[in-house]
C-alpha positions in Angstrom: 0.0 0.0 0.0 1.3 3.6 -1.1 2.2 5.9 2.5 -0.2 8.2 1.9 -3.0 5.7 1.3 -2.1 3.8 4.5 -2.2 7.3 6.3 -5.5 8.2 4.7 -7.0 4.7 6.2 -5.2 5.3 9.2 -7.5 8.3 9.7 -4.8 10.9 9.3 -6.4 12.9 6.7 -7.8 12.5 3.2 -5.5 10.8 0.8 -4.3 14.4 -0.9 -3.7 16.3 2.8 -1.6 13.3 3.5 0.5 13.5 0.8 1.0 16.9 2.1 2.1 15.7 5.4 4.7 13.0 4.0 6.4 15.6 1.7 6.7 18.1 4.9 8.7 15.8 6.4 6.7 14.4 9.6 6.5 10.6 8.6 9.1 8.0 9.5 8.7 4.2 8.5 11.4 2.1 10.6 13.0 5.2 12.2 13.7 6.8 8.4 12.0 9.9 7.6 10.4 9.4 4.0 9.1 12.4 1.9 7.6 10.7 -1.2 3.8 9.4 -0.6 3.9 6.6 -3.0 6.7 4.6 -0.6 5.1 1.2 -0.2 4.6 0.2 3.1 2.5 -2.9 4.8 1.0 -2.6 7.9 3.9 -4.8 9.4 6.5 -1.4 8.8 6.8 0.5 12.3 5.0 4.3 10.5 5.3 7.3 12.7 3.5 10.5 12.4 5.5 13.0 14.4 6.7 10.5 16.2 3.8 9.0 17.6 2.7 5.5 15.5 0.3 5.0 13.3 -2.1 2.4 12.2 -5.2 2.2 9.8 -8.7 1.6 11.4 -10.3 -1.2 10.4 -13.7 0.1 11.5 -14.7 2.7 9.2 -17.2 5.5 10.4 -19.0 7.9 8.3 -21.4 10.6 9.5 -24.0 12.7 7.9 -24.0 16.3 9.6 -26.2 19.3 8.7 -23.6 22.1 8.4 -25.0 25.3 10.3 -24.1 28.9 9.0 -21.2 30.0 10.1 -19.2 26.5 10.7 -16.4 26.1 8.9 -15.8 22.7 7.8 -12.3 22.1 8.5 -11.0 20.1 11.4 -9.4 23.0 13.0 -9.7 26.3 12.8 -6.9 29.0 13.6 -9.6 31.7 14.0 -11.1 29.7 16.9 -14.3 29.4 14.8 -16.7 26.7 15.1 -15.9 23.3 13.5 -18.0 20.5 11.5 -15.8 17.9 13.7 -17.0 19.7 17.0 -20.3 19.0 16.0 -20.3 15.3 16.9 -18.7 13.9 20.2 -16.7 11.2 18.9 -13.9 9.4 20.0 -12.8 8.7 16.7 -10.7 11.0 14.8 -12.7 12.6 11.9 -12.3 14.8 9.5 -14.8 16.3 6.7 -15.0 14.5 3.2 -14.9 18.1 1.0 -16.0 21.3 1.9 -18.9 23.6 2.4 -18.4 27.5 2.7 -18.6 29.3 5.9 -22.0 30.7 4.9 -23.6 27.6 3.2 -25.5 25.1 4.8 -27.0 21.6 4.7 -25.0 18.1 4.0 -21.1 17.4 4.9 -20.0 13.8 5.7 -17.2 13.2 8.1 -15.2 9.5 8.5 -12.0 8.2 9.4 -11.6 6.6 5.8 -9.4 8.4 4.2 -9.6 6.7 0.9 -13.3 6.8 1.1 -13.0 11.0 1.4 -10.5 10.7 -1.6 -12.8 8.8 -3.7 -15.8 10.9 -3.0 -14.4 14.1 -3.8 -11.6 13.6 -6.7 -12.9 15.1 -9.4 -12.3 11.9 -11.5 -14.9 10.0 -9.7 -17.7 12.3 -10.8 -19.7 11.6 -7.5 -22.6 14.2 -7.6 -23.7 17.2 -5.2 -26.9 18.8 -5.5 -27.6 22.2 -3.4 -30.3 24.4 -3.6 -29.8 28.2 -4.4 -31.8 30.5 -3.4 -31.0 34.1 -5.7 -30.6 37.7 -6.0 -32.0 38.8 -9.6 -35.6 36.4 -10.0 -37.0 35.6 -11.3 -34.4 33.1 -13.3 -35.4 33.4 -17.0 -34.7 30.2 -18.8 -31.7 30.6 -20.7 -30.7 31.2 -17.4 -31.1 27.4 -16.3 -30.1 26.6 -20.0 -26.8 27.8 -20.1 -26.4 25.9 -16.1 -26.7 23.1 -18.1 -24.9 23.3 -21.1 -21.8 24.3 -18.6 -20.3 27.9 -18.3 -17.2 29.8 -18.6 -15.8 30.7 -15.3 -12.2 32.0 -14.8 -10.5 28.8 -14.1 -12.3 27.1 -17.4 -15.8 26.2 -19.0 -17.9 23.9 -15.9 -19.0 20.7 -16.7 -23.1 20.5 -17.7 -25.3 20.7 -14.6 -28.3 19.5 -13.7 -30.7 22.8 -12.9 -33.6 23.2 -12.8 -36.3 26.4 -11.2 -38.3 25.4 -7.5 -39.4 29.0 -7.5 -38.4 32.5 -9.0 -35.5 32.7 -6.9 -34.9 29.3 -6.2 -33.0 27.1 -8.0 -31.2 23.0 -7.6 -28.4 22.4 -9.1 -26.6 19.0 -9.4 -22.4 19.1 -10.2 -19.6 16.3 -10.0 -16.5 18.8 -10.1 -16.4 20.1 -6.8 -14.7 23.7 -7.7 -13.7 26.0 -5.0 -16.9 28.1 -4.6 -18.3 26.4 -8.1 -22.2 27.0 -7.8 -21.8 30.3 -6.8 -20.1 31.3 -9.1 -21.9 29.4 -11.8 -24.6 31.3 -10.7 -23.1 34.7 -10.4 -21.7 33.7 -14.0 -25.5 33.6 -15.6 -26.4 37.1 -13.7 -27.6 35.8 -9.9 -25.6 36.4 -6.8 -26.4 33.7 -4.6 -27.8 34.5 -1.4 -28.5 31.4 0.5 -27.1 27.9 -0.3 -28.0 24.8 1.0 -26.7 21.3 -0.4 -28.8 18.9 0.3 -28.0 15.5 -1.4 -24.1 13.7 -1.6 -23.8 11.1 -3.8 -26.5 8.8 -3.2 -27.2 9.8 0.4 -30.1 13.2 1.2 -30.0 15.4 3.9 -33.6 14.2 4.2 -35.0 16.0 8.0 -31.7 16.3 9.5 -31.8 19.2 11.3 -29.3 21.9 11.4 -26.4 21.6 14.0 -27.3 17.4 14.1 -25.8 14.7 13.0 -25.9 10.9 12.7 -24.2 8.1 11.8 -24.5 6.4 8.7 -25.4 2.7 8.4 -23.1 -0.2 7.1 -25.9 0.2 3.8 -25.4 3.4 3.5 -21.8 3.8 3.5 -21.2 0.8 1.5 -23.9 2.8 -1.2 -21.8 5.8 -0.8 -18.1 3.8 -1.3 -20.3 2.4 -4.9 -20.6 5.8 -5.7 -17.1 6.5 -5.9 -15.8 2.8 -6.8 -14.5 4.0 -10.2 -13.5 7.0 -12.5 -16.9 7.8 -14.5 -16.7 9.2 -17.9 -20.0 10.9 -18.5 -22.0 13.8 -16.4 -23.4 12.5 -13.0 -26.2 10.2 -13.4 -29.3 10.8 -11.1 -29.2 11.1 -7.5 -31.6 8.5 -5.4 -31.7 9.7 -1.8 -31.5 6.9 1.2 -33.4 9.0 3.3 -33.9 8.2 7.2 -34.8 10.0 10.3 -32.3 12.2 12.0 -30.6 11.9 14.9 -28.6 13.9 16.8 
């Protein structure tokens, strides 16, 4: 197994922020420090992460949280701002699968599977988010939603084709598998409306269903097993429709 795959199962971080933390030089595997993540190791080597050892967790745990306003969703946060992982009072080390802006709300999934978190966010995977917009500038004229789905020029290249479509005048769901920093915003702000409120409220085949905001459960065996499908290989075509596993919260 490549280091940084072993970290990322070890519940380090995801497989790319591991990387990261081989190449800076924390990582030793029998007393040697290593800098290149793609060193094979087994889980018979003696690997050390600042000194302290490290193993991967066989158990993996995965939960569905309902990202407040105002959370980041980091791990840490040097500004002493709330956390995603403060949310839930595990003993488990966790750490979130993506991102959501400080200001949006609604779905984030946190585990200690590393390569679960690389698979479902690696653009190559093509594992679909869907988040509901709501807009400044209604109400949303139609090539509007046409151009959402066709795909649109943005500074760091042309999107992929959405899936959009109009709840209301201001109101609009949008479905993506690229996972650009700040993408629907500025998809939106790219076909004249500044998003005002954004929720996402499906990952991959799992809804946020009536999760409340701040709560948080853990997913069953099913449904992490349906959400480790969804990013079992690289897909070649847009994201495919989204079924939601939808179950009561808890939290």
């Amino acid at each position: 197994m490549r280091l940084a795959k072993y970290l990322a199962s070890a519940g380090v971080a995801s497989r790319r922020a591991s990387e990261e933390v081989v190449r800076a030089g924390r990582v030793t595997v029998g007393g040697q420090s290593v800098t290149d993540p793609a060193r094979d190791v087994t889980t018979e080597d003696d690997v050390r992460l600042d000194g302290h050892a490290v193993h991967p967790d066989p158990h993996r745990v995965v939960y569905a949280v309902n990202k407040p306003a105002g959370v980041v969703s980091t791990a840490r946060d040097t500004h002493g701002r709330k956390t995603v992982v403060s949310l839930i009072p595990s003993p488990t080390r966790l750490y979130p699968v993506g991102r959501l802006d400080a200001d949006a709300t609604g779905l984030i999934l946190l585990t200690n599977d590393g390569e679960l978190a690389h698979r479902l966010t690696h653009p190559s995977f093509e594992v679909p988010k869907t988040y509901v917009a709501t807009v400044s500038n209604a109400p949303v004229p139609d090539r509007a939603i046409r151009a959402l789905r066709e795909g649109v020029e943005l500074d760091d290249g042309r999107t992929a084709p959405a899936r959009a479509r109009r709840l209301a005048p201001d109101r609009l769901e949008i479905t993506i598998h690229e996972g650009r920093k700040r993408q629907v915003k500025r998809m939106c702000e790219a076909v004249g409306h500044r998003v005002l409120r954004l929720e996402r409220i499906a990952f991959g085949p799992l809804s946020l269903g009536d999760l409340k905001p701040g709560a948080h459960r853990r997913l069953s065996e099913r449904e992490a097993g349906a959400l480790a499908s969804a990013g079992a290989a690289p897909r070649r075509s847009a994201a495919s429709s989204t079924p939601a596993l939808r179950r009561r919260s808890r939290g």
